[in-house]
N, CA, C and O atoms as a GROMACS GRO file, in nm:
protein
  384
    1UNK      N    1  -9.063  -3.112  -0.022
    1UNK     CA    2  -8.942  -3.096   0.055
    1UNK      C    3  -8.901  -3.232   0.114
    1UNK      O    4  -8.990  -3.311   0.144
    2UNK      N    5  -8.801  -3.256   0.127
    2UNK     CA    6  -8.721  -3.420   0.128
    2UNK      C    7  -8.718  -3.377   0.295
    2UNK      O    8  -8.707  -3.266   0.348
    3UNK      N    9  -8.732  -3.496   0.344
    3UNK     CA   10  -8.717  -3.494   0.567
    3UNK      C   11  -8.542  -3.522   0.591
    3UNK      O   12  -8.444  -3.556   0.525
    4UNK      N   13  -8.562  -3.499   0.673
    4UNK     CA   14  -8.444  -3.434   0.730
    4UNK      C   15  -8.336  -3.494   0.722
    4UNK      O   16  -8.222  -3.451   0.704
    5UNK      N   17  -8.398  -3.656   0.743
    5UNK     CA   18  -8.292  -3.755   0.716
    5UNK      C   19  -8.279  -3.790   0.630
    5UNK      O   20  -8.170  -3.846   0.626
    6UNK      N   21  -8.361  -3.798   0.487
    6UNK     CA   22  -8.273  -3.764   0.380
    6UNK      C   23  -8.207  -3.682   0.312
    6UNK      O   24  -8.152  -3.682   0.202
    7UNK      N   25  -8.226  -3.596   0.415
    7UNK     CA   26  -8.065  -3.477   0.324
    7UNK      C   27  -7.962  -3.504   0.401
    7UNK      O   28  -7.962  -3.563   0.509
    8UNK      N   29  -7.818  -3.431   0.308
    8UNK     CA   30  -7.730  -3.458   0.340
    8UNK      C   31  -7.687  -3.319   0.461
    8UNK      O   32  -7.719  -3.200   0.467
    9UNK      N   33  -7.576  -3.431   0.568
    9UNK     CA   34  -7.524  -3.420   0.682
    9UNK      C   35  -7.365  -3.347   0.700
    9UNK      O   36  -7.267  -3.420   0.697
   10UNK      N   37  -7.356  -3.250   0.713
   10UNK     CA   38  -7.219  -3.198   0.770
   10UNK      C   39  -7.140  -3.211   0.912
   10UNK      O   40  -7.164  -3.160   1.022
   11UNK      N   41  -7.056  -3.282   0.878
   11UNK     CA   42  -6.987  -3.301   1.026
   11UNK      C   43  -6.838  -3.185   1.018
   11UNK      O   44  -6.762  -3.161   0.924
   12UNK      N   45  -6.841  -3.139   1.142
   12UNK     CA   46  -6.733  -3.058   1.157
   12UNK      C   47  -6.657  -3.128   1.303
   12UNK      O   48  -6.704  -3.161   1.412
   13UNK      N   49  -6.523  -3.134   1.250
   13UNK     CA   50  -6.434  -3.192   1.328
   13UNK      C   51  -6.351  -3.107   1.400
   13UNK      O   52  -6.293  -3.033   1.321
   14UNK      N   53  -6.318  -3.082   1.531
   14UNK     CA   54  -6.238  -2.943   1.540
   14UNK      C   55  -6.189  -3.018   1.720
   14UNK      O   56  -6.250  -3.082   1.805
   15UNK      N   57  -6.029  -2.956   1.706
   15UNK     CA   58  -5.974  -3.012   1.858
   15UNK      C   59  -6.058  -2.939   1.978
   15UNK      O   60  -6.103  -2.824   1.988
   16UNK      N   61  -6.059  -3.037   2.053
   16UNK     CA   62  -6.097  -2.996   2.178
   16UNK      C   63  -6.006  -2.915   2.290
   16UNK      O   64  -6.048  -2.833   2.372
   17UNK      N   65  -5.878  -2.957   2.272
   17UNK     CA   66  -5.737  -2.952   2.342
   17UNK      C   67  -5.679  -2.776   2.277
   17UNK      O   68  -5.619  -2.700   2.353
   18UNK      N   69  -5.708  -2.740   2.141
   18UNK     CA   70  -5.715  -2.608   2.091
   18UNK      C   71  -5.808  -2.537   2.106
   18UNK      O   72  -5.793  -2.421   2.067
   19UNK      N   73  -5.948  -2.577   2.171
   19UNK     CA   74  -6.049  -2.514   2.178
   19UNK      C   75  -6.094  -2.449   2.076
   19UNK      O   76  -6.152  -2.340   2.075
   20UNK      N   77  -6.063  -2.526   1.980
   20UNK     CA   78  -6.125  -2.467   1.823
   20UNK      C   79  -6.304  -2.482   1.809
   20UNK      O   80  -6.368  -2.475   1.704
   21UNK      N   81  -6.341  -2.497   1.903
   21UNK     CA   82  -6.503  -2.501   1.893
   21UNK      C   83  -6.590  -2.351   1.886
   21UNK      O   84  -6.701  -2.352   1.834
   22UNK      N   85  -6.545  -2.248   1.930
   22UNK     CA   86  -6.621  -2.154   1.876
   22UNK      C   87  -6.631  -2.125   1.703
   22UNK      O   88  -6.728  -2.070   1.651
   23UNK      N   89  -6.527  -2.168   1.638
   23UNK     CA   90  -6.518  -2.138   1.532
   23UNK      C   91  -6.603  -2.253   1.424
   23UNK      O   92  -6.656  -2.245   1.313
   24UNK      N   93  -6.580  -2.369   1.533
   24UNK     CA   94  -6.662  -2.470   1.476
   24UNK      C   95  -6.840  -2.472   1.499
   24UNK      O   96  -6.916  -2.552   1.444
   25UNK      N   97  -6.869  -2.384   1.575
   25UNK     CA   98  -6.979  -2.334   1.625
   25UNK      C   99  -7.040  -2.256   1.510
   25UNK      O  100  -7.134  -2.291   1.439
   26UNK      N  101  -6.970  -2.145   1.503
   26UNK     CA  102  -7.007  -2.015   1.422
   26UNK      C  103  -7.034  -2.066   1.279
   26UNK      O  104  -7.141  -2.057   1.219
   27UNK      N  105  -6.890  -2.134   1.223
   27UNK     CA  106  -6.910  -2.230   1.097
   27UNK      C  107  -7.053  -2.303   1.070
   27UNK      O  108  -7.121  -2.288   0.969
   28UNK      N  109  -7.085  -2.390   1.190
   28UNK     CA  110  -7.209  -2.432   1.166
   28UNK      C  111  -7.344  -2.336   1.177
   28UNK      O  112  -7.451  -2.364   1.122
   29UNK      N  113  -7.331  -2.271   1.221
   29UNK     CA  114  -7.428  -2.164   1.231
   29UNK      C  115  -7.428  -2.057   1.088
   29UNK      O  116  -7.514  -1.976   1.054
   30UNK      N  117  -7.324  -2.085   1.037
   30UNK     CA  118  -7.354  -1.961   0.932
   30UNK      C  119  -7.376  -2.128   0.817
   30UNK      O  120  -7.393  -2.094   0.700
   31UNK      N  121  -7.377  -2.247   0.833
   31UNK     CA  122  -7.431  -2.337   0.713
   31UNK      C  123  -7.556  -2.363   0.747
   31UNK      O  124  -7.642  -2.387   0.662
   32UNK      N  125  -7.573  -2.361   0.837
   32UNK     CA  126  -7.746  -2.318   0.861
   32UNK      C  127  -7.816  -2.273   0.835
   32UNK      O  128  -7.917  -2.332   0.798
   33UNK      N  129  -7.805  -2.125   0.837
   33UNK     CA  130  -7.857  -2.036   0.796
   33UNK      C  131  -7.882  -2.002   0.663
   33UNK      O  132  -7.972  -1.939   0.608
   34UNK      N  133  -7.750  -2.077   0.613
   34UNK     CA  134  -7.744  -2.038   0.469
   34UNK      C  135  -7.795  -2.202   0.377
   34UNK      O  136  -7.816  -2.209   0.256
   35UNK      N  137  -7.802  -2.298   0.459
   35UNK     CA  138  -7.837  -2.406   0.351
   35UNK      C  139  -7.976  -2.487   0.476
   35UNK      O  140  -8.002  -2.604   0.502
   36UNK      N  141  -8.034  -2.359   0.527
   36UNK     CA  142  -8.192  -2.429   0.634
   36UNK      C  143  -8.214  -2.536   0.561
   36UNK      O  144  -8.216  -2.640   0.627
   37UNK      N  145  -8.241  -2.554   0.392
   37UNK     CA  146  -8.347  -2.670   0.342
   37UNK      C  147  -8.256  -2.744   0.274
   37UNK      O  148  -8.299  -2.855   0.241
   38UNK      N  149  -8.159  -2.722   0.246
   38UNK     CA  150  -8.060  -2.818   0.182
   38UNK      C  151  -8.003  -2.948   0.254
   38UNK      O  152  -7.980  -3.058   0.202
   39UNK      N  153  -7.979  -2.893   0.431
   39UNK     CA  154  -7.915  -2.965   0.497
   39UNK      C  155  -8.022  -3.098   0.577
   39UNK      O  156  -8.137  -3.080   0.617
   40UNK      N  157  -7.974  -3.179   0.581
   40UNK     CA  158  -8.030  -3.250   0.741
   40UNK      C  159  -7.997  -3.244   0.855
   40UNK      O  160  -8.076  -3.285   0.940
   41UNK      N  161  -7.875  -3.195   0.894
   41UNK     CA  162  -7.791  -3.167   0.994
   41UNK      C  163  -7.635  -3.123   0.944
   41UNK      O  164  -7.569  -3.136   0.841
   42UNK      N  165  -7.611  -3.051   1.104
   42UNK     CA  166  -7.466  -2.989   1.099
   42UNK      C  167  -7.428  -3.062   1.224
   42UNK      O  168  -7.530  -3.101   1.280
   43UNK      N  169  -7.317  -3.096   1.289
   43UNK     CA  170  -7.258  -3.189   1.379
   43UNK      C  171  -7.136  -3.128   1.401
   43UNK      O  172  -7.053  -3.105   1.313
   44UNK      N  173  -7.124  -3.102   1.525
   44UNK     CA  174  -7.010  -3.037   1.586
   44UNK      C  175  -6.927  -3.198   1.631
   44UNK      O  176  -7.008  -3.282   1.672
   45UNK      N  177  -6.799  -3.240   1.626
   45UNK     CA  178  -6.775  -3.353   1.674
   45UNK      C  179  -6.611  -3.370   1.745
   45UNK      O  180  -6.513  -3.367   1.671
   46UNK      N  181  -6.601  -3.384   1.855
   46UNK     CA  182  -6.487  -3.312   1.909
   46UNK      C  183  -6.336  -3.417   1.898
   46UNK      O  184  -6.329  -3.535   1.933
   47UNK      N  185  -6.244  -3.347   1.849
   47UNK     CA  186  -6.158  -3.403   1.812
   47UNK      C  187  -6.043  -3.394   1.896
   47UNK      O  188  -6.063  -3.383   2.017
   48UNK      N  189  -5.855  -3.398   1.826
   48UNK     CA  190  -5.798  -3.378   1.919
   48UNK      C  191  -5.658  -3.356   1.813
   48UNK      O  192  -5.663  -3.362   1.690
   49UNK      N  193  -5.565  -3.335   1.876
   49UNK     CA  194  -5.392  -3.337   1.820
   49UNK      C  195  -5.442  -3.190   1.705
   49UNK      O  196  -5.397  -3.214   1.593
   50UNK      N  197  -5.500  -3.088   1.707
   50UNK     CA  198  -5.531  -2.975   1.596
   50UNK      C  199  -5.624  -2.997   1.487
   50UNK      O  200  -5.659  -2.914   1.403
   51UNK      N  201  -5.666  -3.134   1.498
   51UNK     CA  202  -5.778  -3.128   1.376
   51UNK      C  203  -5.886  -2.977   1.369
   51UNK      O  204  -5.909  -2.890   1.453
   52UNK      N  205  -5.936  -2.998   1.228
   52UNK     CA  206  -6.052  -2.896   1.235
   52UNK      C  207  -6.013  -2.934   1.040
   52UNK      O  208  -5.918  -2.909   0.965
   53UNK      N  209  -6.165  -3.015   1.024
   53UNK     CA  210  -6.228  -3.055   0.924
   53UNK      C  211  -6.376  -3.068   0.892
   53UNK      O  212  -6.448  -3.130   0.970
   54UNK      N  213  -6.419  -3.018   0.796
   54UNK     CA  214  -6.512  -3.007   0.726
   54UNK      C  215  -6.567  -3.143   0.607
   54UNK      O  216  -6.509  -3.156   0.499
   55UNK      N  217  -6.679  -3.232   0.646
   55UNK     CA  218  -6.707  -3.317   0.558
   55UNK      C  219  -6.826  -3.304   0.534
   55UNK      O  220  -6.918  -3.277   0.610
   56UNK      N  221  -6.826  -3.330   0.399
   56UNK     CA  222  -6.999  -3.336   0.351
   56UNK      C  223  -7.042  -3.507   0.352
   56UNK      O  224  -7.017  -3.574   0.251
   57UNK      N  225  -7.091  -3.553   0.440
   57UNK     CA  226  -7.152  -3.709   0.444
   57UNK      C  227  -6.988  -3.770   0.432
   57UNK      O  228  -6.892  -3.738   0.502
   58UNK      N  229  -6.993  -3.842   0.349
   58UNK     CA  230  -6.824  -3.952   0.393
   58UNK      C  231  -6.673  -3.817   0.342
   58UNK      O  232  -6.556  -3.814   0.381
   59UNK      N  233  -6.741  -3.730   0.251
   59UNK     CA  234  -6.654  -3.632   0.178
   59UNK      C  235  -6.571  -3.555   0.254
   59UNK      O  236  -6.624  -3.521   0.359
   60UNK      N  237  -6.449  -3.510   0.236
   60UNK     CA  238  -6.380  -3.421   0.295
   60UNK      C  239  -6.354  -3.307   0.245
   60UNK      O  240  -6.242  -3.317   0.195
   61UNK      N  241  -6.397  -3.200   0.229
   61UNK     CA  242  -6.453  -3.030   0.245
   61UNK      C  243  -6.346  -2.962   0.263
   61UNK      O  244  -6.306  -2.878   0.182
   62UNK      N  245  -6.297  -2.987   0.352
   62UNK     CA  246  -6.224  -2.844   0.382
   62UNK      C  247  -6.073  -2.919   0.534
   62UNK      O  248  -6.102  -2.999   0.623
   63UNK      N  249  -6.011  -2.892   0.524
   63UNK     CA  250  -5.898  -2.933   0.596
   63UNK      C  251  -5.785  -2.874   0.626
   63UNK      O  252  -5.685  -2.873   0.554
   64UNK      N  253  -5.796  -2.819   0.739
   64UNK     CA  254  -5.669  -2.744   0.827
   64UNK      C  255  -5.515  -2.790   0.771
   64UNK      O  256  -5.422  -2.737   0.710
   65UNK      N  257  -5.547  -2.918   0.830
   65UNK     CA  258  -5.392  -2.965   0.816
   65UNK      C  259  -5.337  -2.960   0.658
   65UNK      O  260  -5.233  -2.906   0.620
   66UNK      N  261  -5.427  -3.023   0.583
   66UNK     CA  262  -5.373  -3.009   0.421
   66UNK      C  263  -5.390  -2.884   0.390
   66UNK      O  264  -5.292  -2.854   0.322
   67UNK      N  265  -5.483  -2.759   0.404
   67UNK     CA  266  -5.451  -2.642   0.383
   67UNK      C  267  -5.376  -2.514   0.457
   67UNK      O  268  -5.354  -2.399   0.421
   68UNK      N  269  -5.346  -2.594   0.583
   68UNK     CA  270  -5.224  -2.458   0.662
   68UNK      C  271  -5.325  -2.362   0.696
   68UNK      O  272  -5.301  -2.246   0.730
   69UNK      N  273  -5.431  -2.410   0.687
   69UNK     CA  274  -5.545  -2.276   0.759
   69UNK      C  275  -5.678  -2.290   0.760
   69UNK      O  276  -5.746  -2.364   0.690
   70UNK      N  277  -5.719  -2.202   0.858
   70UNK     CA  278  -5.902  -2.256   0.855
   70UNK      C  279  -5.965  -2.164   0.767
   70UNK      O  280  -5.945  -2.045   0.741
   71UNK      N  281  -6.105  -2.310   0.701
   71UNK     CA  282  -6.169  -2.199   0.592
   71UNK      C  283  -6.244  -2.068   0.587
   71UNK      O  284  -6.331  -2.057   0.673
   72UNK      N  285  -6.232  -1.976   0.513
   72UNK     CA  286  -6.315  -1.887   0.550
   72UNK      C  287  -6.478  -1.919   0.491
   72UNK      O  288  -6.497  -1.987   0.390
   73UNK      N  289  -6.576  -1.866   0.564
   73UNK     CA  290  -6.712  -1.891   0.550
   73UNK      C  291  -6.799  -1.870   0.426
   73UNK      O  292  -6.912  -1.916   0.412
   74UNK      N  293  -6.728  -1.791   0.333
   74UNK     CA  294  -6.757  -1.775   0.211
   74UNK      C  295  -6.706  -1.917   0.121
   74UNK      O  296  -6.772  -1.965   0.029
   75UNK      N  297  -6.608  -1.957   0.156
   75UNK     CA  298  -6.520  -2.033   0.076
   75UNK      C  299  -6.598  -2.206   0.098
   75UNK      O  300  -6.590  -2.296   0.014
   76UNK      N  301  -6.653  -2.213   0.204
   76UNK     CA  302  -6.728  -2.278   0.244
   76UNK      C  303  -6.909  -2.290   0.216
   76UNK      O  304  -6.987  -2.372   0.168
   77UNK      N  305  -6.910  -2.235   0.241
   77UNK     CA  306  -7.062  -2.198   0.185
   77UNK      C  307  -7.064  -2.205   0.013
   77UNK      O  308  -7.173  -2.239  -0.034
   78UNK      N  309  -6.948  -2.175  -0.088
   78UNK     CA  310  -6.910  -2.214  -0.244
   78UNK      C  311  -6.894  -2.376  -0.220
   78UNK      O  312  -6.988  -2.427  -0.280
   79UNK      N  313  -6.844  -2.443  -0.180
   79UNK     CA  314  -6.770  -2.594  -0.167
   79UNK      C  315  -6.914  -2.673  -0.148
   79UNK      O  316  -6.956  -2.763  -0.221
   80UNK      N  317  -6.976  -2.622  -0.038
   80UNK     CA  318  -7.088  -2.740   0.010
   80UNK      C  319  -7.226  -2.656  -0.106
   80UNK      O  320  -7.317  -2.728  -0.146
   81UNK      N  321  -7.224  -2.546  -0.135
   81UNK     CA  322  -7.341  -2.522  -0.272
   81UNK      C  323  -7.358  -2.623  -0.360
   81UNK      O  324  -7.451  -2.698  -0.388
   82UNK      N  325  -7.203  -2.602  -0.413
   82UNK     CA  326  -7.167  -2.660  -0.542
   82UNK      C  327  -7.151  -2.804  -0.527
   82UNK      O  328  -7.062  -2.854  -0.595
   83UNK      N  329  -7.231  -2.895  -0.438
   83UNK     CA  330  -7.240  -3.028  -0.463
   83UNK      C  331  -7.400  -3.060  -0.373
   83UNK      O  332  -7.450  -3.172  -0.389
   84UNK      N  333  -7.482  -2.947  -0.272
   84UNK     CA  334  -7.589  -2.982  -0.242
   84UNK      C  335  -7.707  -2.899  -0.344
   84UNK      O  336  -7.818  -2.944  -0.370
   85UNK      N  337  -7.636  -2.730  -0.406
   85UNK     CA  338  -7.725  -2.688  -0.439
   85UNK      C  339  -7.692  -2.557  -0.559
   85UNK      O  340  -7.728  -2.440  -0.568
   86UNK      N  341  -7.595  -2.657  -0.650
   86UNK     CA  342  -7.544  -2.603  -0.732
   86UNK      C  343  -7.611  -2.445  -0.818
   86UNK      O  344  -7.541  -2.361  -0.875
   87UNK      N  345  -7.778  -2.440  -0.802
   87UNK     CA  346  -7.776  -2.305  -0.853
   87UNK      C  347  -7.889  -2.241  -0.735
   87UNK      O  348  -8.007  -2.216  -0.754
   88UNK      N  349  -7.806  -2.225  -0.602
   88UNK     CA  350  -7.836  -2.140  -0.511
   88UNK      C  351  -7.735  -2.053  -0.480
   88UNK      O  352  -7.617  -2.070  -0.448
   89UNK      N  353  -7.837  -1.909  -0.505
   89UNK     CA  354  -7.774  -1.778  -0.508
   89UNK      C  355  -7.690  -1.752  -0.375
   89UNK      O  356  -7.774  -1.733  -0.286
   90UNK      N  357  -7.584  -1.745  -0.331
   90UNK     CA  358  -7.493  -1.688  -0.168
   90UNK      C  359  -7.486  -1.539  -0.180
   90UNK      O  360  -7.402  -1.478  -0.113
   91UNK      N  361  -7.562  -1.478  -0.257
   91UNK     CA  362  -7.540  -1.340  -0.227
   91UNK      C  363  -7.393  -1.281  -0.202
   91UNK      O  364  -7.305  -1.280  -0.288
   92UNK      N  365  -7.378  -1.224  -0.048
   92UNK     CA  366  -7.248  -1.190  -0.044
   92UNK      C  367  -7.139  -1.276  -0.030
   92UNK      O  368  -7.017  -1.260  -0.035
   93UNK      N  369  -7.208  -1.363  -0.011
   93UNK     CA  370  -7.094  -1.493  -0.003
   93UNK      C  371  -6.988  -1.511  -0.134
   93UNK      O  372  -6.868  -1.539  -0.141
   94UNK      N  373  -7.094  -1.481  -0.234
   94UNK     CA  374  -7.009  -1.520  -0.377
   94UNK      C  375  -6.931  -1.456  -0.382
   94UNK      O  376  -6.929  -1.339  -0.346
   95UNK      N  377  -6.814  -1.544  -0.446
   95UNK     CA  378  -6.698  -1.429  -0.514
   95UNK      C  379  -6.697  -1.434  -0.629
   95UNK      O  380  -6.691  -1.526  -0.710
   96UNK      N  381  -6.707  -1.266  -0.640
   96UNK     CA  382  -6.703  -1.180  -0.796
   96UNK      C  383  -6.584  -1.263  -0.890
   96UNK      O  384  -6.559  -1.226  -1.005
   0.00000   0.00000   0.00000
């Protein structure tokens, strides 16, 4: 098993001023759960003007503003698989 600091790091960006942090909370808590050995960390990191972004290490994941909406947790949990752990099963996560 690779230490902690060499796996890769998720930062979640989310306004402070919208109080978008529970969602940025929960988000990290369900990539946790679902990628314990994949990850080295999840990072809540507080932003401002409506951000709420998703990066894998320098990568950008998932994005409010370019998509008009926040991701859902399935859709997320497919995005960061398919580049930390391309044949790990998400169960209900997957879409049929």
């Amino acid at each position: 098993m690779q230490s902690a600091e060499s796996r890769p790091g998720v930062r979640i960006v989310y306004c402070t001023q919208c109080r978008f942090i529970l969602r940025a909370a929960w988000l990290a808590q369900e990539l946790l759960m679902t990628f314990a050995e994949e990850l080295g960390e999840v990072a809540l990191v507080p932003g401002r003007d409506g951000i709420f972004e998703v990066r894998l290490n320098d990568e950008l994941l998932f994005s409010r503003k370019n998509s008009g909406r926040f991701p859902e947790s399935s859709e997320l949990k497919q995005l960061l698989r398919d580049r930390i752990a391309p044949g790990k099963d998400l169960g209900h996560s997957e879409k049929k």
